[in-house]
FIKOLZA-1660 file (N, C-alpha, C; in steps of 0.1 Angstrom, whole numbers, plus 5000, padded with zeros to 4 digits):
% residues 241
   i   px   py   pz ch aa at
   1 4907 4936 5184  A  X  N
   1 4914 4948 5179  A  X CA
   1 4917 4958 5191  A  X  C
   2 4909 4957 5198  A  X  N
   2 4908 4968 5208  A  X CA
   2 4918 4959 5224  A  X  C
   3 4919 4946 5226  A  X  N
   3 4923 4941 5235  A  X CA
   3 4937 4942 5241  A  X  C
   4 4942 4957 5239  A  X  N
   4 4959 4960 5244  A  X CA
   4 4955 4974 5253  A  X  C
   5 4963 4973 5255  A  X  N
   5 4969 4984 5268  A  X CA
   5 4973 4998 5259  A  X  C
   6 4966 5007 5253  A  X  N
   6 4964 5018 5245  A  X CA
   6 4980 5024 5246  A  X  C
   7 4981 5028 5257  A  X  N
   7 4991 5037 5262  A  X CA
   7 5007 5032 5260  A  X  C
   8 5007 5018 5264  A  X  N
   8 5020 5009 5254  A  X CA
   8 5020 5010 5244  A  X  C
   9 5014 5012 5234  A  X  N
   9 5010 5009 5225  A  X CA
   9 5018 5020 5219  A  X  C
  10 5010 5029 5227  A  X  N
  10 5019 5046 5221  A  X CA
  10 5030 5047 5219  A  X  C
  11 5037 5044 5234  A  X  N
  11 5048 5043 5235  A  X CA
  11 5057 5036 5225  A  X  C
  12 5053 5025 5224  A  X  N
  12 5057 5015 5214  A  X CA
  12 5057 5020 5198  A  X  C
  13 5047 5024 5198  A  X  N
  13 5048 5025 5181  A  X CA
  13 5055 5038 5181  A  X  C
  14 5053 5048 5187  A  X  N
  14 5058 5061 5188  A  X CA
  14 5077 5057 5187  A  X  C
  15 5087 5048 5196  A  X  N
  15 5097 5044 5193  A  X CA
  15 5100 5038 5181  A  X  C
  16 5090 5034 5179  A  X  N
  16 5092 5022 5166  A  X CA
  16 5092 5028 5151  A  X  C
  17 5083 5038 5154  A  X  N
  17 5084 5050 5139  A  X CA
  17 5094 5056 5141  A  X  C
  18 5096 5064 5152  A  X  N
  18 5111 5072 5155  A  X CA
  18 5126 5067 5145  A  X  C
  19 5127 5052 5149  A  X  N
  19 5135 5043 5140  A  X CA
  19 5132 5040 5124  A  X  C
  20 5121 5042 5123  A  X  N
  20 5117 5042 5105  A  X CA
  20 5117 5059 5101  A  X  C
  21 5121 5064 5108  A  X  N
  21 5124 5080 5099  A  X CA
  21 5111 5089 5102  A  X  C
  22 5096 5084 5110  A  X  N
  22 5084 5094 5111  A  X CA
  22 5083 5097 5122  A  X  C
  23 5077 5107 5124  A  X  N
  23 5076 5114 5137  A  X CA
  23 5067 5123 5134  A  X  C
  24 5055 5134 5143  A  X  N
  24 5048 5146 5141  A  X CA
  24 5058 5152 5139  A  X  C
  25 5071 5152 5143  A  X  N
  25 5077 5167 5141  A  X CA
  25 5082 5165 5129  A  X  C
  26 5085 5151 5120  A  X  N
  26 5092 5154 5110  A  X CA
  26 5080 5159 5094  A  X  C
  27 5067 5155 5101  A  X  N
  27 5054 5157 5092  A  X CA
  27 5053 5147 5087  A  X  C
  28 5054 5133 5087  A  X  N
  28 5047 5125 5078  A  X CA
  28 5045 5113 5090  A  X  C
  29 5040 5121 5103  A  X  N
  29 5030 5108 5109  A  X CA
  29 5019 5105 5102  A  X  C
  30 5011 5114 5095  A  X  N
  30 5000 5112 5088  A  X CA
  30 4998 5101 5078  A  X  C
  31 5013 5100 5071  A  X  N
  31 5012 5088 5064  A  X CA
  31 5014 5074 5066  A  X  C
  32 5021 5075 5077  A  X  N
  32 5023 5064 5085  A  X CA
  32 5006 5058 5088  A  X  C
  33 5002 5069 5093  A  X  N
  33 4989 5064 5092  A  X CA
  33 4980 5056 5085  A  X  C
  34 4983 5065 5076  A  X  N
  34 4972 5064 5059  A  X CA
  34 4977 5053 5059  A  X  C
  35 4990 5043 5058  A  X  N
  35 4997 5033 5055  A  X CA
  35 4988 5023 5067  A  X  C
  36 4989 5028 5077  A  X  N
  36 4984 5015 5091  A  X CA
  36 4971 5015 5088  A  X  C
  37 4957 5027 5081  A  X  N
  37 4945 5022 5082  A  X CA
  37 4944 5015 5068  A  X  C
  38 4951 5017 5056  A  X  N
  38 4952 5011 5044  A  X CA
  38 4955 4995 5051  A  X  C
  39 4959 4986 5054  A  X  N
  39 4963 4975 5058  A  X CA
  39 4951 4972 5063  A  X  C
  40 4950 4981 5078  A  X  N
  40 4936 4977 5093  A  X CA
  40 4924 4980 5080  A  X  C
  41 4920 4982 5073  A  X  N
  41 4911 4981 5067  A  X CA
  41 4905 4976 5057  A  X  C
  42 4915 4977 5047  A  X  N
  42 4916 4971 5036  A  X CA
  42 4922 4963 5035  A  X  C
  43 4938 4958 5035  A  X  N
  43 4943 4949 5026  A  X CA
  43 4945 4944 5037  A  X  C
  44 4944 4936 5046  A  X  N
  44 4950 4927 5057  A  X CA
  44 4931 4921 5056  A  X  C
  45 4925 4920 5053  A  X  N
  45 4913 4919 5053  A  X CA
  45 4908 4902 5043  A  X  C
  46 4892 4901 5042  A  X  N
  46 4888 4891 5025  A  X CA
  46 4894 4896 5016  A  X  C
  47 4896 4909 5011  A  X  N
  47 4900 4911 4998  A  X CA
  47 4914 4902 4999  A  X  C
  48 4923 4897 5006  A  X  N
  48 4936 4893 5004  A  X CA
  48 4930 4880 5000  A  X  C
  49 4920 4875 5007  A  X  N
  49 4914 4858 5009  A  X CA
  49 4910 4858 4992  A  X  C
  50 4906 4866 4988  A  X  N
  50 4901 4866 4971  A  X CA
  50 4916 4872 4965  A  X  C
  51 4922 4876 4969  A  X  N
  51 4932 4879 4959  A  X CA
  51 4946 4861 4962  A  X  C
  52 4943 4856 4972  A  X  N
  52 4951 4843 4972  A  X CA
  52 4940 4836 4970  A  X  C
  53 4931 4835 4961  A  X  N
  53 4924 4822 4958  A  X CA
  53 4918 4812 4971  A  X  C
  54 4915 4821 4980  A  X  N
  54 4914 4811 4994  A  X CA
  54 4900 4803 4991  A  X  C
  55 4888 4805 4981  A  X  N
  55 4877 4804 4979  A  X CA
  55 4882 4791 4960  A  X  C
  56 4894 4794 4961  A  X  N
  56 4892 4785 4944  A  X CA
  56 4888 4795 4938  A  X  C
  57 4893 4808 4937  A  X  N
  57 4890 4817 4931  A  X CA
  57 4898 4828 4931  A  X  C
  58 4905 4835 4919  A  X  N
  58 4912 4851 4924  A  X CA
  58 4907 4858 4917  A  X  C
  59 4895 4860 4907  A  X  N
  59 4890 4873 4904  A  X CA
  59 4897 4878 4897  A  X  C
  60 4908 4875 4892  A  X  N
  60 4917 4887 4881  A  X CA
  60 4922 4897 4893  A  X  C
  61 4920 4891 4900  A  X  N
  61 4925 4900 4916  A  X CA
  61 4943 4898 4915  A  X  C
  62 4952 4902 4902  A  X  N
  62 4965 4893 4905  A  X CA
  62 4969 4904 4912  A  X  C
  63 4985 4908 4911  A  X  N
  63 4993 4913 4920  A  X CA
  63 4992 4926 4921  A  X  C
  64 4991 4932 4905  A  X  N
  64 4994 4942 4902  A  X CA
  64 4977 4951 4901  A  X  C
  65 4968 4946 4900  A  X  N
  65 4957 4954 4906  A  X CA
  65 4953 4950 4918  A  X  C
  66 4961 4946 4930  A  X  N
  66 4963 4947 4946  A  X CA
  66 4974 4958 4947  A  X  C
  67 4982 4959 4937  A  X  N
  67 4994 4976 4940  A  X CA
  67 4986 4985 4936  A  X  C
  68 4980 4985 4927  A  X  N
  68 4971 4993 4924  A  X CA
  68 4959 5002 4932  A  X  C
  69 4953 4990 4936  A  X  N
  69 4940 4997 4946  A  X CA
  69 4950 5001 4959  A  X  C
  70 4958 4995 4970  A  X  N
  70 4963 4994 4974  A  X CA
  70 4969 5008 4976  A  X  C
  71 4974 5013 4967  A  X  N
  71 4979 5025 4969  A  X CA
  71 4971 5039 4963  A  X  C
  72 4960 5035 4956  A  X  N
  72 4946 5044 4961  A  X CA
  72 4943 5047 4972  A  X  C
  73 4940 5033 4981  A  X  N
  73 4931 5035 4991  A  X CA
  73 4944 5044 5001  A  X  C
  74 4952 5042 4998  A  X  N
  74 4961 5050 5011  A  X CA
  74 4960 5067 5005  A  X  C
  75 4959 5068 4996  A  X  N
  75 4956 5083 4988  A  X CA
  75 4940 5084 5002  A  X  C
  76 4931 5076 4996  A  X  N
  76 4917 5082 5001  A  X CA
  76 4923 5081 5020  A  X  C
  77 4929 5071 5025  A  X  N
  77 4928 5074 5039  A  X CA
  77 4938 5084 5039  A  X  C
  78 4949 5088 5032  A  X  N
  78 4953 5101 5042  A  X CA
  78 4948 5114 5037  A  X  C
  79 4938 5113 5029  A  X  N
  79 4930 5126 5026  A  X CA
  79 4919 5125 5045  A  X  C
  80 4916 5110 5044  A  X  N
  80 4909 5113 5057  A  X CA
  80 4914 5115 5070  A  X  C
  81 4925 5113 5069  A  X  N
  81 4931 5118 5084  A  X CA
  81 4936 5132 5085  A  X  C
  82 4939 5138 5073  A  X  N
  82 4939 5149 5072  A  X CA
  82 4928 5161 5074  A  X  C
  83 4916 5156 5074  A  X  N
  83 4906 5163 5069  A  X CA
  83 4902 5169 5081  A  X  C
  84 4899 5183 5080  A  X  N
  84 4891 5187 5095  A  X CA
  84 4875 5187 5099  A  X  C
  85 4869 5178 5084  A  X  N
  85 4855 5171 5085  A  X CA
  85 4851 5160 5097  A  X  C
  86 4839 5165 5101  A  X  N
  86 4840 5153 5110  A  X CA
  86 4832 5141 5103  A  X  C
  87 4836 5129 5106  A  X  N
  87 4832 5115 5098  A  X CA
  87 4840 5116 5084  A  X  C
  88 4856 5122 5085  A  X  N
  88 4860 5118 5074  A  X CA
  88 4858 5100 5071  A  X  C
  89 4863 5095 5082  A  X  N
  89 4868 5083 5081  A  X CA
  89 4853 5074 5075  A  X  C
  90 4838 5079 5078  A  X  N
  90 4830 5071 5072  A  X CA
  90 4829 5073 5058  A  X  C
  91 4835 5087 5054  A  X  N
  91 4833 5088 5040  A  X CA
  91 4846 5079 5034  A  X  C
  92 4853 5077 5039  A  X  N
  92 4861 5072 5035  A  X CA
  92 4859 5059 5033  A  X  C
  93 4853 5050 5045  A  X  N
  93 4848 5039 5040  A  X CA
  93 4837 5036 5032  A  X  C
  94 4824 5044 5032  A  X  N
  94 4821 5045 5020  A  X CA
  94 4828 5044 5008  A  X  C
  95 4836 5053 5003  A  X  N
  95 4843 5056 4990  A  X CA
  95 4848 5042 4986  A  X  C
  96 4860 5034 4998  A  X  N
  96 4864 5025 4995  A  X CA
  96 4853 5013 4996  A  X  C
  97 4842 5012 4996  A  X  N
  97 4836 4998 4997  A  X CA
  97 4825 5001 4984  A  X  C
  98 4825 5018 4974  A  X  N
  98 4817 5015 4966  A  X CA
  98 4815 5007 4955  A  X  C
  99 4806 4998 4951  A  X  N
  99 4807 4985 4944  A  X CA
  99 4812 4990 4929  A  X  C
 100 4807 5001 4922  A  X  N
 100 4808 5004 4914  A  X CA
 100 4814 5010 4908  A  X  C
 101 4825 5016 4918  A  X  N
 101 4833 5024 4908  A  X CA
 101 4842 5017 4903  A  X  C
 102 4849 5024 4893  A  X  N
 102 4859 5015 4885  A  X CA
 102 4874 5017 4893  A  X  C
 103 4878 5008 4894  A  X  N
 103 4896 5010 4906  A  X CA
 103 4900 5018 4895  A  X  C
 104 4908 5032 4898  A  X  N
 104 4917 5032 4894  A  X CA
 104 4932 5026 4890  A  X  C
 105 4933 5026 4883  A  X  N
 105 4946 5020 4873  A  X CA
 105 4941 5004 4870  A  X  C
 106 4931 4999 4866  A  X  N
 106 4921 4989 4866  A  X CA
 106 4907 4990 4855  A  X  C
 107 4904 4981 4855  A  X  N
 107 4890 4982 4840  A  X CA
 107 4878 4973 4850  A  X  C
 108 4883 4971 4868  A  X  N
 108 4870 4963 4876  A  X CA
 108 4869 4972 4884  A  X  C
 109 4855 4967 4890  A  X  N
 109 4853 4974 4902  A  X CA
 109 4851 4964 4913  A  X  C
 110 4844 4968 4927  A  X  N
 110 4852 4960 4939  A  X CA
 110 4836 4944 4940  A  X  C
 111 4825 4948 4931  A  X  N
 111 4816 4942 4928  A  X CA
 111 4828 4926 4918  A  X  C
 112 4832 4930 4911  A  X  N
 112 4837 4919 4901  A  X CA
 112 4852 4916 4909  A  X  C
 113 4860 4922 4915  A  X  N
 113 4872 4919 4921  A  X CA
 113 4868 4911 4932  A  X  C
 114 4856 4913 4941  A  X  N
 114 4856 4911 4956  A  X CA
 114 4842 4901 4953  A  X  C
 115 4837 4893 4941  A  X  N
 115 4827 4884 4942  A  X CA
 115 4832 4871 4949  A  X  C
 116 4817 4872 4959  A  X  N
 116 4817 4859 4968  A  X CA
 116 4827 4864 4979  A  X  C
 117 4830 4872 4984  A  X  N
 117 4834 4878 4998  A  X CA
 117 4833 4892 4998  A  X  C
 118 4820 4900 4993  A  X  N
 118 4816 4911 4991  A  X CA
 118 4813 4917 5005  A  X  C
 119 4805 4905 5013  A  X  N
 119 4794 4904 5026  A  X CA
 119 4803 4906 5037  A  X  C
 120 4819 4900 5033  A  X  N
 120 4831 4898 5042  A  X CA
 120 4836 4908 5044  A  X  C
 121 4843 4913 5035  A  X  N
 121 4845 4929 5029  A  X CA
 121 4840 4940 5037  A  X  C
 122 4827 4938 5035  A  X  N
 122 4820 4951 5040  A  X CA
 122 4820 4948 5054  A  X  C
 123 4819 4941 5060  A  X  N
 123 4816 4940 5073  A  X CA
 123 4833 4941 5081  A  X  C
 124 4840 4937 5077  A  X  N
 124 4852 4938 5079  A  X CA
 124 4859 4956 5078  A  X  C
 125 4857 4961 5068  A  X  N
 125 4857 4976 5068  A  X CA
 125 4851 4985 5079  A  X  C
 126 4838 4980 5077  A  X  N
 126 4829 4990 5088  A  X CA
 126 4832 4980 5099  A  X  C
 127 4836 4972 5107  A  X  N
 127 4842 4969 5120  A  X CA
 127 4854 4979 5128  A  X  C
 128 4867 4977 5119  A  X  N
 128 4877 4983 5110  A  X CA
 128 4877 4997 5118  A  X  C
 129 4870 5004 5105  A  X  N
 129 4865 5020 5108  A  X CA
 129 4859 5023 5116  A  X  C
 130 4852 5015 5126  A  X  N
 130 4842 5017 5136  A  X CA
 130 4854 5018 5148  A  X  C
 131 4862 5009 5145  A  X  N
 131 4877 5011 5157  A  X CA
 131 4881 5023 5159  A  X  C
 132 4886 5024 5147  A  X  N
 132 4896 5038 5145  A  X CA
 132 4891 5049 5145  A  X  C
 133 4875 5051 5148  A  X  N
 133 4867 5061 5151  A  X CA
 133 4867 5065 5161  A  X  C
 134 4869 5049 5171  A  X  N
 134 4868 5051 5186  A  X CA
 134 4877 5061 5189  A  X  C
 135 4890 5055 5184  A  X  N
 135 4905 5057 5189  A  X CA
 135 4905 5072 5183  A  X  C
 136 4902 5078 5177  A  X  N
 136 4899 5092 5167  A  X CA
 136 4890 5101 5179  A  X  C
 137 4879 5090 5182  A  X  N
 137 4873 5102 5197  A  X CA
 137 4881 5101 5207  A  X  C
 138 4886 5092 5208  A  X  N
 138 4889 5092 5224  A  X CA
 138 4905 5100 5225  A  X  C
 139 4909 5098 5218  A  X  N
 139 4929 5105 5221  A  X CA
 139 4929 5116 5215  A  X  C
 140 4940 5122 5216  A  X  N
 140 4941 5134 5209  A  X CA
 140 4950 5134 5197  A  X  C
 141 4955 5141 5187  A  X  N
 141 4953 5139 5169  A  X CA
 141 4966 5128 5172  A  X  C
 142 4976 5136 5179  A  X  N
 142 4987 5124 5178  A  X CA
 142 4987 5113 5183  A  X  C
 143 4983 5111 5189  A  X  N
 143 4980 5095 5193  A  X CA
 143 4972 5090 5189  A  X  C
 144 4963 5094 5180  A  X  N
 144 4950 5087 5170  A  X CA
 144 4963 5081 5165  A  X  C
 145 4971 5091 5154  A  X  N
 145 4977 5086 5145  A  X CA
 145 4988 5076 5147  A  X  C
 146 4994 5082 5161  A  X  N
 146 5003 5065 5162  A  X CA
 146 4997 5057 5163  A  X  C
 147 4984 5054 5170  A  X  N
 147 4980 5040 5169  A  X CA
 147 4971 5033 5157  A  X  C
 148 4968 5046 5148  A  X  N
 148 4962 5040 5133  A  X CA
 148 4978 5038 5127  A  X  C
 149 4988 5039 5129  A  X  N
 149 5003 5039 5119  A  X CA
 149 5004 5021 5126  A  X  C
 150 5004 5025 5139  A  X  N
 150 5007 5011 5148  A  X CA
 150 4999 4998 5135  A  X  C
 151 4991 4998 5130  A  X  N
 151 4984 4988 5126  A  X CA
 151 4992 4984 5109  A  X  C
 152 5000 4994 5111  A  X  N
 152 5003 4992 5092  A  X CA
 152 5020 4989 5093  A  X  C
 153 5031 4981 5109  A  X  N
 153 5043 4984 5109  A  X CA
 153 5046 4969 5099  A  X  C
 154 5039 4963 5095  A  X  N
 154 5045 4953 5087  A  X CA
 154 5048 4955 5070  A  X  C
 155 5040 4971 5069  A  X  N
 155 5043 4974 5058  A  X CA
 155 5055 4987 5060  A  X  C
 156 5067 4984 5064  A  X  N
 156 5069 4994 5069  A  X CA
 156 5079 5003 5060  A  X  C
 157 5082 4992 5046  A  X  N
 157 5086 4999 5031  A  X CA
 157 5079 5001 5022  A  X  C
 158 5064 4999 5025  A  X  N
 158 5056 5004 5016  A  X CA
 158 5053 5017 5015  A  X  C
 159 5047 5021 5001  A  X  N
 159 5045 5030 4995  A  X CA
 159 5036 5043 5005  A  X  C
 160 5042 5055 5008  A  X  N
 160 5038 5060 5017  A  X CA
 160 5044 5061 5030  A  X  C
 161 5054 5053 5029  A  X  N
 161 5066 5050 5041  A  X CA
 161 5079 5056 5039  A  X  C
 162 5085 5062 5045  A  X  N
 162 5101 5070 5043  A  X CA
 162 5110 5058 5036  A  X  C
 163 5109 5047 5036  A  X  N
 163 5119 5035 5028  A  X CA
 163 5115 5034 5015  A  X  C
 164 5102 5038 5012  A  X  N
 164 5096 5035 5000  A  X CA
 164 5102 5043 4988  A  X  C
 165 5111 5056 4992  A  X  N
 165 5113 5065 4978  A  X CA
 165 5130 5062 4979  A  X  C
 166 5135 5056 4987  A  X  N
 166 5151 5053 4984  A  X CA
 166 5150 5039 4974  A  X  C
 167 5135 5033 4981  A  X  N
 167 5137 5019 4970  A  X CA
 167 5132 5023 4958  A  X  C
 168 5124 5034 4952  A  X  N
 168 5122 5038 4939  A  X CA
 168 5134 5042 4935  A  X  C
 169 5142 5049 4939  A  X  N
 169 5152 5055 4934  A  X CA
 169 5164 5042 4931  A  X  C
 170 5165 5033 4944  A  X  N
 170 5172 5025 4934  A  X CA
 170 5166 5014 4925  A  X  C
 171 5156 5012 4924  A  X  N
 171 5151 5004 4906  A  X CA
 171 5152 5017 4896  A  X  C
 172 5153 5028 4901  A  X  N
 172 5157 5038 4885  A  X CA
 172 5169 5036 4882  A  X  C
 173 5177 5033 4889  A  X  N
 173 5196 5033 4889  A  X CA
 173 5194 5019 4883  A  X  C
 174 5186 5007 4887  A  X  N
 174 5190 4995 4883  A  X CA
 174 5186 4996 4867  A  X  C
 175 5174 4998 4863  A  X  N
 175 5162 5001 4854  A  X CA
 175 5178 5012 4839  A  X  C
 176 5181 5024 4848  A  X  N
 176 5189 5029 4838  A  X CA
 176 5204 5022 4836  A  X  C
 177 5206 5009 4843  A  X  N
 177 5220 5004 4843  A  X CA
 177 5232 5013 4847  A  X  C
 178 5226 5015 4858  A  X  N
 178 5237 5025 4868  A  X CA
 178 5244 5015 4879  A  X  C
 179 5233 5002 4881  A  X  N
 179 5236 4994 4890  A  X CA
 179 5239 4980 4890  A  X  C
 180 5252 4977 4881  A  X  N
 180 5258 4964 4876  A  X CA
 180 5260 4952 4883  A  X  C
 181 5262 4954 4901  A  X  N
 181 5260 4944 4908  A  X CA
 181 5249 4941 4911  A  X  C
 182 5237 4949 4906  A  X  N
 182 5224 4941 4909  A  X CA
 182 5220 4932 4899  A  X  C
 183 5226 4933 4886  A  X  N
 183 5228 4926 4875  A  X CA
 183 5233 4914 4876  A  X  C
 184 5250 4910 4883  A  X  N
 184 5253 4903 4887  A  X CA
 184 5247 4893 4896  A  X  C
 185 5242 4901 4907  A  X  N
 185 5239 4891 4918  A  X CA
 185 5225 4886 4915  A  X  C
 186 5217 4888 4905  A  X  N
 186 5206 4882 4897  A  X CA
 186 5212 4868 4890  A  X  C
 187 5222 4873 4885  A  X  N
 187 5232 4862 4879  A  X CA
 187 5236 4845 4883  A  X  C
 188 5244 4854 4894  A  X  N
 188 5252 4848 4903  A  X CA
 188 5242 4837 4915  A  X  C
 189 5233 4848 4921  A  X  N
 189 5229 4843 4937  A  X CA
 189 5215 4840 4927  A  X  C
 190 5207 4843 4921  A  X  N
 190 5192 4839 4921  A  X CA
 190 5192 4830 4903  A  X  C
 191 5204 4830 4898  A  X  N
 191 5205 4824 4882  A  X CA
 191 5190 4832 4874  A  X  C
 192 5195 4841 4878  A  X  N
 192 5182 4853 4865  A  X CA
 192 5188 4864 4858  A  X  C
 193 5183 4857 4845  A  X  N
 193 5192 4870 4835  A  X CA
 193 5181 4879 4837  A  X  C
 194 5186 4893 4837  A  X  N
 194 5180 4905 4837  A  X CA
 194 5179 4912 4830  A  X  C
 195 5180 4910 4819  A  X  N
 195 5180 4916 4801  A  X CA
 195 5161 4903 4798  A  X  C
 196 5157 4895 4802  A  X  N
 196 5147 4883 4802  A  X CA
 196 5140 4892 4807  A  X  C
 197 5140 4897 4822  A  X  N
 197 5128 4903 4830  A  X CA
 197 5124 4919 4823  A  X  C
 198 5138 4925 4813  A  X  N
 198 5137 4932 4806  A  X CA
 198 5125 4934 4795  A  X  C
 199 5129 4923 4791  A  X  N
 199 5120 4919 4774  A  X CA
 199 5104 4918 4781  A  X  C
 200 5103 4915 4790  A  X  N
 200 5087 4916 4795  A  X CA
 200 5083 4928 4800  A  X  C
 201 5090 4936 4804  A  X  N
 201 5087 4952 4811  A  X CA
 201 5074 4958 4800  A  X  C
 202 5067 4968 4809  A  X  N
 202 5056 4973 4800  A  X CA
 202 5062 4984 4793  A  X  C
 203 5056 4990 4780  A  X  N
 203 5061 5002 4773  A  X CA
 203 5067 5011 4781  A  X  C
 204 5060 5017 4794  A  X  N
 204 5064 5026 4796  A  X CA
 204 5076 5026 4801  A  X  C
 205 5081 5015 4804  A  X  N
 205 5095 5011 4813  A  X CA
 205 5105 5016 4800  A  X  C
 206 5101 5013 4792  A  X  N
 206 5111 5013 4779  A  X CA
 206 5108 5027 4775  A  X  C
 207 5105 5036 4774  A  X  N
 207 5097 5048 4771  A  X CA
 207 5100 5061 4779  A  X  C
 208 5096 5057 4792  A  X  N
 208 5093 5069 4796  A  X CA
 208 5100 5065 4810  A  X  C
 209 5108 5065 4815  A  X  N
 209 5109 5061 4829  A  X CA
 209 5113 5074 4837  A  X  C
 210 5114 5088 4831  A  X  N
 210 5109 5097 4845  A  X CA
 210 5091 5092 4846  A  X  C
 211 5086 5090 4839  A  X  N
 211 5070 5086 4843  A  X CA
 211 5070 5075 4850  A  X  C
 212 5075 5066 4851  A  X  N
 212 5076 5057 4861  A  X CA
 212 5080 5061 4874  A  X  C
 213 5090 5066 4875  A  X  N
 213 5094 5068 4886  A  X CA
 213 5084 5081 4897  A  X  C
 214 5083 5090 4885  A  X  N
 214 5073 5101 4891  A  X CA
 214 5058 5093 4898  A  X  C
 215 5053 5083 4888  A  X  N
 215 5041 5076 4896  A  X CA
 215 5043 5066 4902  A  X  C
 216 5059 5058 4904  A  X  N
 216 5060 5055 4917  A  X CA
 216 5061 5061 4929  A  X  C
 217 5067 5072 4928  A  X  N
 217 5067 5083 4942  A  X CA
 217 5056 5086 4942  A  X  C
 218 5046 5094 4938  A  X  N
 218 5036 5096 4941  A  X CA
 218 5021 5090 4938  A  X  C
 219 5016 5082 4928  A  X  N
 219 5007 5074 4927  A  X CA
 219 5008 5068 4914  A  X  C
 220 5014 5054 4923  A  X  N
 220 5011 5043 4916  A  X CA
 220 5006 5037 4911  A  X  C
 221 4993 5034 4909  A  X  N
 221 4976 5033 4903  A  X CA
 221 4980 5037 4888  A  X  C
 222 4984 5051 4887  A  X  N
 222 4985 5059 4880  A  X CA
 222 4992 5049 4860  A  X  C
 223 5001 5039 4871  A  X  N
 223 5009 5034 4862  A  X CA
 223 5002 5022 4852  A  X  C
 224 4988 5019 4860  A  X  N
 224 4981 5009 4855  A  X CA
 224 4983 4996 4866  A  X  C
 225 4976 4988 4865  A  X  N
 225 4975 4970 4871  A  X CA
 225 4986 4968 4863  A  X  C
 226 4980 4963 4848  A  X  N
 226 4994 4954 4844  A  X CA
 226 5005 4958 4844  A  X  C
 227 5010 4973 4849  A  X  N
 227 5023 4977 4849  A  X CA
 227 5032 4975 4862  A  X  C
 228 5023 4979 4870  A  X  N
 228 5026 4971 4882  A  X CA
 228 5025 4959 4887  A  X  C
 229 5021 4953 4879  A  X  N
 229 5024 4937 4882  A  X CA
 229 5039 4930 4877  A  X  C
 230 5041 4933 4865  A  X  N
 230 5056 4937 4864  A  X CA
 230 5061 4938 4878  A  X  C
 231 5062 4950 4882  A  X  N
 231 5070 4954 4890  A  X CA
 231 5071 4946 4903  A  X  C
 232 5055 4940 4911  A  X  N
 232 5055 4934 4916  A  X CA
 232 5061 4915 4919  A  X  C
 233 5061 4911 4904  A  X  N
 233 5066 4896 4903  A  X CA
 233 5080 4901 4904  A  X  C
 234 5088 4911 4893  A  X  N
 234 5099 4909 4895  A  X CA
 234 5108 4914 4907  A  X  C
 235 5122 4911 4910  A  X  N
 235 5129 4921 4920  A  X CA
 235 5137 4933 4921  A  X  C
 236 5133 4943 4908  A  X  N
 236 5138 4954 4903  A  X CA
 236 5135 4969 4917  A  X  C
 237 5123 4962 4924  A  X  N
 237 5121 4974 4937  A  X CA
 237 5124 4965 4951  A  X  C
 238 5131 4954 4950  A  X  N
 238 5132 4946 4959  A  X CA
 238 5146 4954 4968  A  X  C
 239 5146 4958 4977  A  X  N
 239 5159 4964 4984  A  X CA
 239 5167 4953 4991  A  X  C
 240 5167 4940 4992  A  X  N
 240 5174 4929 4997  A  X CA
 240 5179 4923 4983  A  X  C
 241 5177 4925 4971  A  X  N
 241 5187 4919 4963  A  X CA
 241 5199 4927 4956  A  X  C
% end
């Protein structure tokens, strides 16, 4: 983790967010962050190995309670990078490795999701956070945060990312049939009727979709696992189709 040249690094990611819309000066390096230690800590981690069955096993770990926790744990780390406590970050890993609580937008906890790579998990986290501590003492606030953002550029339209609320806004346009060629080219280029992926949507899609979209922008979790698993199998938040 540690085996690069710190200062490229800077430089590098510092250009490389420039181009995705964040910057200190525009205010949302912080999330860029929360987004890079959510990945370096969590989901780039076992929990993925148990959520692909790498063991002959996925735990009910499907898609849509990995969007779920997923976009918690980016809530708890950019409460931590925010915080002017010192040892946010262990509280933070605490919080995320406790066995018992119940995940938000979920009915498990990380004991029943994360059995048989519990040992993995934990040790992986607190390696993880023991980095990002370094890099937290040793630089100063802005370049903690480029190089904790640095770790999360593969998610770089995820939730918490400046791409992430243009791609909500267009599944609301597609969702309210504002957007006919996306209809089409389901049709056309992928042979998928979209009135089909309809009929399987959860209530609230059919119901309530400023609430959708409101807990897409801001917490996802919020919407439930099985609601976001929807969203996840189909390509209604997909920006390449």
């Amino acid at each position: 983790m540690g085996d690069y040249d710190h200062a490229a690094v800077i430089t590098y990611a510092r250009e490389r967010l420039s181009a995705l819309g964040v910057s200190a000066e525009g205010g949302n390096l912080a999330n860029a962050a929360a987004v890079g230690i959510t990945q370096f800590v969590w989901r780039n981690g076992p929990i993925e190995d148990a959520h692909a069955g790498a063991r002959g096993r996925r735990n009910k770990l499907h898609d849509g309670v990995m969007f779920a926790r997923n976009t918690w744990v980016y809530h708890q780390a950019l409460e931590a990078v925010n915080s002017p406590k010192q040892y946010a970050l262990l509280r933070f890993e605490k919080r995320i490795l406790d066995r018992e609580l119940v995940w938000p937008g979920t009915s498990g906890t990380l004991t029943q999701f994360g059995y048989g790579a519990l040992g993995e998990i934990k040790k992986h986290a607190k390696k993880s956070t023991d980095y990002l501590m370094y890099l937290q003492k040793t630089f100063p606030r802005e370049e903690f945060l480029l190089l904790a953002a640095f770790q999360g550029f593969g998610a770089s339209d995820h939730f918490g990312m400046p791409a992430w609320e243009p791609r909500v806004r267009a599944a609301m346009d597609r969702l309210h049939g504002r957007d006919p060629g996306f209809v089409e080219r389901l049709g056309t280029d992928y042979k998928i009727d979209f009135s089909e992926i309809l009929k399987q949507a959860p209530a609230v899609v059919h119901d309530d979709l400023p609430e959708v979209e409101r807990a897409l922008l801001h917490a996802p979790y919020e919407l439930g696992a099985e609601a976001l698993d929807w969203f996840a199998w189909n390509p209604v938040l997909d920006p390449d189709v």
